[in-house]
C-alpha positions in Angstrom: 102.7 -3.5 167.6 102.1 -2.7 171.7 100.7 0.3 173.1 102.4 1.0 176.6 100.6 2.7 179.4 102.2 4.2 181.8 101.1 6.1 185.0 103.9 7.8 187.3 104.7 10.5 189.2 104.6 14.0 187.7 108.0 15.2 188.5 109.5 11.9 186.6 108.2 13.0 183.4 111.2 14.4 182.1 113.4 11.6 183.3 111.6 8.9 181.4 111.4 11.0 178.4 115.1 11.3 178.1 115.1 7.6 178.9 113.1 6.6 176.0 114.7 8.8 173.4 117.6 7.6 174.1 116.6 4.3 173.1 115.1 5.0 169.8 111.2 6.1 170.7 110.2 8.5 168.6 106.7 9.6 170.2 104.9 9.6 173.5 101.1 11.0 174.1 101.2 12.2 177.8 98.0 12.8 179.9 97.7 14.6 183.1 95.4 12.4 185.4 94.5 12.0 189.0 94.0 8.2 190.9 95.0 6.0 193.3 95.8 2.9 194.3 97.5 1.4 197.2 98.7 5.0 198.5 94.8 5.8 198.8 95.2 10.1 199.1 96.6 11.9 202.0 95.4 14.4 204.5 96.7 17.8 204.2 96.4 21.2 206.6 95.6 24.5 204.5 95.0 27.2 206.7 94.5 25.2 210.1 92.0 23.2 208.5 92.8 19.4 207.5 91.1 18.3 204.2 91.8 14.7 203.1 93.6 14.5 199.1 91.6 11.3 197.8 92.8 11.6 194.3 96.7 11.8 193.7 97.6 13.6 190.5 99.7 11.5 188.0 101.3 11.2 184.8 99.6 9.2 181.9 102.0 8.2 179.3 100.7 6.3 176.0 103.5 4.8 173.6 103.0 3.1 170.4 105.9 0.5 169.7 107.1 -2.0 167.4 107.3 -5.7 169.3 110.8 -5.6 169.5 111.5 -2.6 171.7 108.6 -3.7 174.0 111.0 -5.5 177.0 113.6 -2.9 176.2 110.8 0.3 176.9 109.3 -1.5 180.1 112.6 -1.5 181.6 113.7 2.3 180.8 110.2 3.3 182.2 110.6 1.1 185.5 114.0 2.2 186.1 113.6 6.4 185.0 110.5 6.4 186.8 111.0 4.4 190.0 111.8 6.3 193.6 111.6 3.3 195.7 108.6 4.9 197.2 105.0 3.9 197.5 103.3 5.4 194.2 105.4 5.2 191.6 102.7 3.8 189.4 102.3 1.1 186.8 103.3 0.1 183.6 100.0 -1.6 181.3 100.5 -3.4 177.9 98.0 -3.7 175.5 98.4 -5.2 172.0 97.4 -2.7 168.7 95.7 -4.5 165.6 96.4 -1.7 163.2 97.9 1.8 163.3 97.3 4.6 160.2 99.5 7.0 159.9 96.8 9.8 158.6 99.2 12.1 156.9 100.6 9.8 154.3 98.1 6.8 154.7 101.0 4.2 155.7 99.9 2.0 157.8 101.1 -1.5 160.6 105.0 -0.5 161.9 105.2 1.9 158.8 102.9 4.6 160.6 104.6 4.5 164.3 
């Protein structure tokens, strides 16, 4: 079992949702966060004064997954959730030693 993590751009949300149901996932924890990396914030004028944006917000998704939809999830997040643009965000893999479905008590692949 994997858990994905994947940060992107708000407005893609929707987009890689669709994506991923359409290709079997069945649940996705989202988080709303605020980073950077290489874009390091922007400056922005509010009422004639300019104030500098250090931390962009962002989309945090977290999906649990069997091994075998791992490549096949990477891709339908990089491609829903790419603009071409600088920020688009990043896509994290970790592996998960055991997952317990707390309803029914199954547990490994059972309880994704």
């Amino acid at each position: 079992m994997k858990m994905v993590i994947a940060i992107i751009k708000p407005f893609k949300l929707d987009d890689v949702r669709e994506a991923l149901s359409e290709i079997g996932v069945q649940g996705i924890t989202v988080c709303e966060v605020k980073g950077f990396g290489r874009q390091k914030g922007h400056t922005e004028l509010y009422r004639g004064a300019e104030y500098v944006v250090d931390f962009l917000p962002k989309v945090k998704l977290e999906i649990a997954i069997d091994d075998a939809l791992l490549d096949q999830v990477i891709e339908v997040i990089s491609l829903s959730a790419s603009t071409g643009k600088i920020g688009d965000g990043k896509i994290f893999v970790t592996s998960i030693e055991q997952a317990v479905r707390i309803r029914t008590g199954e547990s490994g692949s059972d309880a994704l």
